[in-house]
ZAKE-618455 format. One line per 10 residues: number of its first residue (from 1); their letters; for each residue y, x, z of C-alpha. Coordinates in Angstrom, 2 decimals, m for minus. Layout:
# ZAKE-618455
NUM = a = Y X Z; ...
//
This chain:
# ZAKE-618455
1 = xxxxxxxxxx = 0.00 0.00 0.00; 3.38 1.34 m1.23; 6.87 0.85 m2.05; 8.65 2.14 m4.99; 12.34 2.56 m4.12; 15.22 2.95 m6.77; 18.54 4.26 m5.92; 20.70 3.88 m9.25; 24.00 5.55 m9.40; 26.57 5.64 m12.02
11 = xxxxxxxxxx = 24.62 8.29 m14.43; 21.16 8.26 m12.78; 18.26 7.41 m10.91; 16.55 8.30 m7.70; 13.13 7.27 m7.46; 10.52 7.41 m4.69; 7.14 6.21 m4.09; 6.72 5.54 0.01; 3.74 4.35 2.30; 6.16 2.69 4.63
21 = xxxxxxxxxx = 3.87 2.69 7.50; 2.59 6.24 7.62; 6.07 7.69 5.98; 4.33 9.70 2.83; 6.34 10.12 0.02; 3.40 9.37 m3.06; 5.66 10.44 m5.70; 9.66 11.20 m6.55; 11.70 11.74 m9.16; 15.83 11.80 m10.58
31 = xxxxxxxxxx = 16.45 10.93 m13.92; 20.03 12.25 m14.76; 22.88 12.63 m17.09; 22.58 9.18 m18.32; 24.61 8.53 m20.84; 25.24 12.29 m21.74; 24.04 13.63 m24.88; 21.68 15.81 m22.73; 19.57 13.94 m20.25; 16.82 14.49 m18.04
41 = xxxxxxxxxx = 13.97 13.64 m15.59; 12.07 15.28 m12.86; 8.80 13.91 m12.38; 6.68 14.94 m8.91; 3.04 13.52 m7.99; 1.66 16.15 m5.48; 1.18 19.27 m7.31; 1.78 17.82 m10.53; 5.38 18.69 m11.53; 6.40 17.38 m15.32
51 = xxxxxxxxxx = 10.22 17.34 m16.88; 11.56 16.18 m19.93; 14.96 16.98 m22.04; 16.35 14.65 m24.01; 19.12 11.62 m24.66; 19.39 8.92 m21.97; 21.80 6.61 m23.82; 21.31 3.91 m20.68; 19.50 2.65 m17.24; 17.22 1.46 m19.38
61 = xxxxxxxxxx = 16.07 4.03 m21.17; 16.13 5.72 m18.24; 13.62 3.60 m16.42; 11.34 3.13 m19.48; 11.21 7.83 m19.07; 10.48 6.82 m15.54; 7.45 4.57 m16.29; 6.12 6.35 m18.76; 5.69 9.44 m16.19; 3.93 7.27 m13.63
71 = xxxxxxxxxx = 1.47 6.45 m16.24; 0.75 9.89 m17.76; 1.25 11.35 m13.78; 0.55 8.78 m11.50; 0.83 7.19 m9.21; 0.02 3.90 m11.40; 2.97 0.92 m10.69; 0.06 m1.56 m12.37; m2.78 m1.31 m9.82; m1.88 m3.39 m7.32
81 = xxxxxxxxxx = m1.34 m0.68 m4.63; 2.87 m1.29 m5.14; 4.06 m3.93 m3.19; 7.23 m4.02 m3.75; 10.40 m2.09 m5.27; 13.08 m1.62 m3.25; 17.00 m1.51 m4.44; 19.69 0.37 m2.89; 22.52 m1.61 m2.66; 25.90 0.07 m1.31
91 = xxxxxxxxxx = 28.48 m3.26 m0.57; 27.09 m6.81 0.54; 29.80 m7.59 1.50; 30.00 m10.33 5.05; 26.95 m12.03 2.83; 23.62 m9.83 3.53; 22.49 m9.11 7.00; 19.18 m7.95 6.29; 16.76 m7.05 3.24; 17.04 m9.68 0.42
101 = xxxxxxxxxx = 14.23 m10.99 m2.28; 16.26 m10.92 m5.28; 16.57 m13.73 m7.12; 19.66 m15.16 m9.29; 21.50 m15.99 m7.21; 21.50 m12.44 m4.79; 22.22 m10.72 m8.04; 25.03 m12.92 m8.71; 26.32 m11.76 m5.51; 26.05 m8.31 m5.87
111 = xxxxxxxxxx = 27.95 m8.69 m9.10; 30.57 m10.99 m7.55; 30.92 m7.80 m4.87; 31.71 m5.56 m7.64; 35.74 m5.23 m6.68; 34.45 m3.86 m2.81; 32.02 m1.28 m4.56; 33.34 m0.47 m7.84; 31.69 2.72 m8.47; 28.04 1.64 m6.77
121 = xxxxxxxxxx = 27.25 m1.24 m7.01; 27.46 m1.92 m11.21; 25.02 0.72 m11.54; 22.76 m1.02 m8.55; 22.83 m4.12 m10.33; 22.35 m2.51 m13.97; 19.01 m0.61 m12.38; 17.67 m3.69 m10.45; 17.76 m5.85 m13.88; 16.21 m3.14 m15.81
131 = xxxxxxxxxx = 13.31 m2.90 m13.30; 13.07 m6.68 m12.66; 12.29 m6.63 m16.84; 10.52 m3.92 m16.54; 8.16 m4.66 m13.73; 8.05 m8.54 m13.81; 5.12 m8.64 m11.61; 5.94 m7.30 m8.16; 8.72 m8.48 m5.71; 12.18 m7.01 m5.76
141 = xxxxxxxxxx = 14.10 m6.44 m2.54; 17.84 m5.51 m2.17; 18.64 m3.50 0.71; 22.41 m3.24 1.54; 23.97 0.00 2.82; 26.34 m2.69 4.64; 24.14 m4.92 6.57; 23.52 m2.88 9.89; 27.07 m3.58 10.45; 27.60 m7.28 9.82
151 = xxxxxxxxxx = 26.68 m7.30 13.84; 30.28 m5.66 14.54; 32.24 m7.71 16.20; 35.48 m9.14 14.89; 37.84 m6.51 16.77; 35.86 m3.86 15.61; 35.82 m5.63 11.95; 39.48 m6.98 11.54; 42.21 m5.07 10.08; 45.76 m6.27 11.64
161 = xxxxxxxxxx = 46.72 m7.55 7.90; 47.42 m10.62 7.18; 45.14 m12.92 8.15; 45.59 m15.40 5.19; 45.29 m12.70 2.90; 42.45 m10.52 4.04; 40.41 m13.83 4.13; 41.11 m14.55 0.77; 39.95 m11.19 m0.95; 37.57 m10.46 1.82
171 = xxxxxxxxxx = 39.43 m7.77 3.04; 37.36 m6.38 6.15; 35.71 m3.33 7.45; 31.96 m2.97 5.63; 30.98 0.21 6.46; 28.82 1.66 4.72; 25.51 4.65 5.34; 24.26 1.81 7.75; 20.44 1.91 6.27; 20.68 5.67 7.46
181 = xxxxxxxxxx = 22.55 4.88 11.04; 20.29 1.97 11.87; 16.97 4.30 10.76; 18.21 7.66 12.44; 19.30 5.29 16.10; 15.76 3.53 16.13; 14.25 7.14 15.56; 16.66 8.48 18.87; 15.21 5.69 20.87; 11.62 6.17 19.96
191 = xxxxxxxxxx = 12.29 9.94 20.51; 13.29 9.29 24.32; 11.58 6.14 25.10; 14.50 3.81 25.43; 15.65 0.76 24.11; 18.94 0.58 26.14; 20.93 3.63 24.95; 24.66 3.96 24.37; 24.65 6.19 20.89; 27.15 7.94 18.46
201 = xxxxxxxxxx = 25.31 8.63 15.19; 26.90 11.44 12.85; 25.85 11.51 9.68; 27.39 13.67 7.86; 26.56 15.04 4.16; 29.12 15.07 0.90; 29.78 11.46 2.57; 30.38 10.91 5.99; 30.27 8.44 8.31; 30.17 7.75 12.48
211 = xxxxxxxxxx = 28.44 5.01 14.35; 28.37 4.00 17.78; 25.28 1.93 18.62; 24.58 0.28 21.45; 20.65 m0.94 22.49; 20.40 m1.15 18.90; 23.21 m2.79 17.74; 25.99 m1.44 16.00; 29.79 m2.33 17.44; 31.45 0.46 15.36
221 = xxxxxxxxxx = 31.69 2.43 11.94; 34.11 4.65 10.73; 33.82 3.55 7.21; 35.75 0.45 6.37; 36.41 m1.83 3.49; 35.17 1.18 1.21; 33.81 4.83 2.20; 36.57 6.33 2.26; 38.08 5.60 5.32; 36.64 8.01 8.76
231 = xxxxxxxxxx = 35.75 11.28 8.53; 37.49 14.17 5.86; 34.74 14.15 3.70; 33.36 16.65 0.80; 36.08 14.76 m1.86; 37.60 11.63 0.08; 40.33 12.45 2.41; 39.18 9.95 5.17; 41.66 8.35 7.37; 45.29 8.90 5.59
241 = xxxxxxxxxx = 48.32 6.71 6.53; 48.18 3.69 3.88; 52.02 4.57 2.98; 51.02 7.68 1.45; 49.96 5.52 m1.58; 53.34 4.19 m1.81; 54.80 7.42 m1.21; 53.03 9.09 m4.15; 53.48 6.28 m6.38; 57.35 6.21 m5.75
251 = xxxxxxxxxx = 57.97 9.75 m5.68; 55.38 11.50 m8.00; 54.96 8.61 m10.39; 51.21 8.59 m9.97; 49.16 5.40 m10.72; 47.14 3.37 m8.92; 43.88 5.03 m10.82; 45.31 8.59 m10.07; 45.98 7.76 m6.84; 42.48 6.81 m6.15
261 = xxxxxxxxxx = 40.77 9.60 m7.63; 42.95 12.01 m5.75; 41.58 10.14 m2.13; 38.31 9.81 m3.34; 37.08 12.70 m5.34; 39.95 15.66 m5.19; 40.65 15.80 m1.16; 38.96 16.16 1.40; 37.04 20.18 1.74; 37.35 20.19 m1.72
271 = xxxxxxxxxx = 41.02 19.25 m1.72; 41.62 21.88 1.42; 39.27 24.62 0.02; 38.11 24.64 m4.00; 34.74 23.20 m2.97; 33.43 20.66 m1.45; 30.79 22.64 m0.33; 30.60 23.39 3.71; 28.42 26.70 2.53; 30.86 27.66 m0.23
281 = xxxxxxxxxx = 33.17 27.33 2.54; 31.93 29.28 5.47; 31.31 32.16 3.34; 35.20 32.16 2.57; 36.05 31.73 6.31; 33.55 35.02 6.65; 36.06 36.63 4.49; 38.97 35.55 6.08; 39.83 32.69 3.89; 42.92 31.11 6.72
291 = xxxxxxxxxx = 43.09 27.77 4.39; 38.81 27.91 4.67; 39.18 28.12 8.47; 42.00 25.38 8.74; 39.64 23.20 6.58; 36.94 23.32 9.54; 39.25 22.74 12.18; 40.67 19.49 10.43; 37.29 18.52 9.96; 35.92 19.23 13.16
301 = xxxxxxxxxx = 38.85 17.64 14.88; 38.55 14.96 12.95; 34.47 14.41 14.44; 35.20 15.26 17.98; 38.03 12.72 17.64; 35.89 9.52 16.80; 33.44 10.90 19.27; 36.27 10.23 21.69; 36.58 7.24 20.85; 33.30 5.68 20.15
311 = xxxxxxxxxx = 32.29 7.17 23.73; 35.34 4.81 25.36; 34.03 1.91 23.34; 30.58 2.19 24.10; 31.93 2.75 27.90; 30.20 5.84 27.93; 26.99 7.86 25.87; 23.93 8.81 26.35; 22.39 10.19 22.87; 24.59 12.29 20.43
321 = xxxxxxxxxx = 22.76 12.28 16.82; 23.03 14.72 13.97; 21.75 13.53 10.33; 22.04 13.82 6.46; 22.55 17.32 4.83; 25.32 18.97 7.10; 24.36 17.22 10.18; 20.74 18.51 10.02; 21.34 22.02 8.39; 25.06 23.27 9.10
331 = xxxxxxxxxx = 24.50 25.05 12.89; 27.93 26.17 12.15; 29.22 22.52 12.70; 27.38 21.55 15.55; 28.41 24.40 16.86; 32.02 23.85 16.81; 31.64 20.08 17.22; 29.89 20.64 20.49; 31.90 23.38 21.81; 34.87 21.17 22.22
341 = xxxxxxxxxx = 32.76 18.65 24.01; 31.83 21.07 26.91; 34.67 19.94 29.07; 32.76 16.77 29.17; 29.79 18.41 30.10; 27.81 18.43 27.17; 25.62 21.57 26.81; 23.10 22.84 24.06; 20.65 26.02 23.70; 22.53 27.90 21.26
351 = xxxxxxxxxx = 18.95 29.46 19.80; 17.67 25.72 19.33; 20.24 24.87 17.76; 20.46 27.86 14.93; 16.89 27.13 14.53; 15.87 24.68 11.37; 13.23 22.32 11.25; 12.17 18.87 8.99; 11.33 17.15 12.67; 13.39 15.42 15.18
361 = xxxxxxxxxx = 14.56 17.90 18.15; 16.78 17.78 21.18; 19.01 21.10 20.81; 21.11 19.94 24.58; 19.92 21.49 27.99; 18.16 19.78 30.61; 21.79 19.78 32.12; 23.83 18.23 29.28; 25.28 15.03 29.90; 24.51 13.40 26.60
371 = xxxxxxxxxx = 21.07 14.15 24.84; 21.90 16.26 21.82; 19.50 15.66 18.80; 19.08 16.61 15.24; 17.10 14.06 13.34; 16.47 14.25 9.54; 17.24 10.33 8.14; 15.25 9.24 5.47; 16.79 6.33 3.77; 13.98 5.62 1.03
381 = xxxxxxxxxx = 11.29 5.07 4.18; 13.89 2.73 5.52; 14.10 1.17 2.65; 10.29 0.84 2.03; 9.98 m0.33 5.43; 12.73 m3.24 5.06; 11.24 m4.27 2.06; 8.22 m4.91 3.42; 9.31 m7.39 6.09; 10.12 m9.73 3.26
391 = x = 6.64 m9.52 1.09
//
């Protein structure tokens, strides 16, 4: 019993198949540069490793590459063992609390949604009509990167604008990673055996995002209507004063469309550094790069800020939580995230934390006054697993 799950972006596709109750991943695969003149896919089934070259005009040509690898490589999608394909799907908007069997009218919605995720969710919806065709025989299942925090509550949710208008174009705080935070804060309370814990869940990668969790349920995000409020981020400039888009459009000239590219994809480290690349820019701080180390501290500050806050929220913490690329693999940031803490008496074993591992760990001292953990997330499990309540 498996799971294929599809994560379709703009110009390509993630693929895995999952056994969402023992975790294996059966099989995995990208297919990229659609729409380029040079495409390609990466197919993996155990030790069998097979690529191809060519033109991916579209998702569906993509997908039709895709199946024609699970065929020639395996695992077969027409045996019965696939139960169900699961769909990424970045913005539900205040509609989807949970996993969805998609139907008409869910994809409807997702489409209708397109203004709150412009850049994901047309490619989400182009991918799960292309597999619905494609594989008309097994169950489909949206999962929504928003739904883990429809439980926020309203002053946690609410922007002070307008209440007339925000109603009217839905104009709320989403969030957004929350398949990851919800996965990563169930795996902290299996980890140390409690259901009741006060948690702040960092994950940070390219895209970043903060959680505070409590017993389970989510009463904060630092990602809001879109991603690119919270956190300075690998391109997005996180949390900027709104009237800097007025500022630049008065005074430089710059259009809405410019505007938003420059906060989205030409700030944040790669706005402060040349790369948005946290090794790219350690190795300039090494060489005394003073713009490199600036770039850390405003992004560091930035963490141990929401920390601050999410702790007063949650009316204190018990379980700090490190995920996705730079949370599990960047010692470096940890580091300097948790050294500002130690006022508060937070402690960690500086050799566990330099060391790397694929498991969940506790890298704080028996003295700390928050647990300290590193735990890898793994979305497309969480994904499988959702899926499965629903077939």
């Amino acid at each position: 019993m498996s799971v294929l799950v599809i994560n379709s972006g703009s110009s390509s596709i993630k693929y895995k198949v999952v056994d969402p109750e023992s975790g294996e991943e059966l099989a995995s695969g990208l297919v990229e540069q659609i729409g380029l003149p040079a495409g390609h896919v990466k197919h993996e089934h155990g030790e069998d490793v097979r690529e191809w070259e060519g033109p991916i005009p579209n998702h569906e040509v993509g997908m039709e590459k895709v199946l024609e690898f699970f065929d020639a490589a395996g695992p077969s999608l027409h045996d019965g063992s696939i139960r169900a394909v699961g769909h990424r799907v970045v913005q539900g908007g205040k509609y989807f609390d949970g996993p969805a069997l998609i139907n008409d009218a869910v994809r409807q919605k997702i489409e209708e949604l397109q203004p709150l995720g412009p850049l994901h969710n047309p490619p989400a919806l182009e991918g799960i009509k292309v597999a619905q065709r494609l594989l008309p025989n097994v169950p489909h299942v949206a999962v929504f990167d928003t739904a883990f925090f429809q439980s926020l509550p309203e002053e946690a949710a609410r922007y002070g604008l307008n209440r007339e208008i925000a109603d009217k174009y839905e104009i709320r705080r989403y969030g957004a990673h929350g398949t990851s935070h919800q996965y990563v804060s169930g795996e902290v309370a299996k980890f140390l055996g409690r259901d009741d814990l006060k948690q702040i869940v960092l994950h940070i990668g390219n895209g970043a995002s903060v959680s505070a969790v409590d017993s389970g349920r989510a009463v904060e995000t630092s990602m809001g209507l879109t991603p690119l409020e919270g956190l300075v981020m690998g391109g997005r400039t996180g949390d900027i004063d709104p009237a800097a888009v007025f500022h630049l459009a008065r005074e430089a000239k710059m259009s809405i469309d410019e505007i938003d590219k420059l906060f989205n994809r030409q700030s944040g480290m790669a706005g402060l550094t040349g790369s948005s690349d946290l090794r790219d820019v350690h190795a300039m701080v090494e060489k005394g790069d003073e713009n490199a180390k600036e770039a850390v501290d405003i992004y560091v500050h930035r963490i141990v800020k929401y920390i601050g806050s999410y702790t007063a929220i949650l009316g204190g913490l018990d379980a700090l939580t490190f995920t996705a690329g730079v949370g599990e693999n960047d010692d470096i940031i940890r580091k300097e995230v948790l050294d500002r803490l130690a006022p508060f008496g937070v402690k960690y074993d500086a050799e566990k934390n330099a060391t790397r591992s694929k498991n969940a760990r506790e890298i704080s001292t028996e003295d700390s006054t928050v647990h300290v953990l590193v735990v890898p997330t793994n979305e497309e499990l969480a994904i499988a697993q959702q899926a499965m309540t629903l077939v």
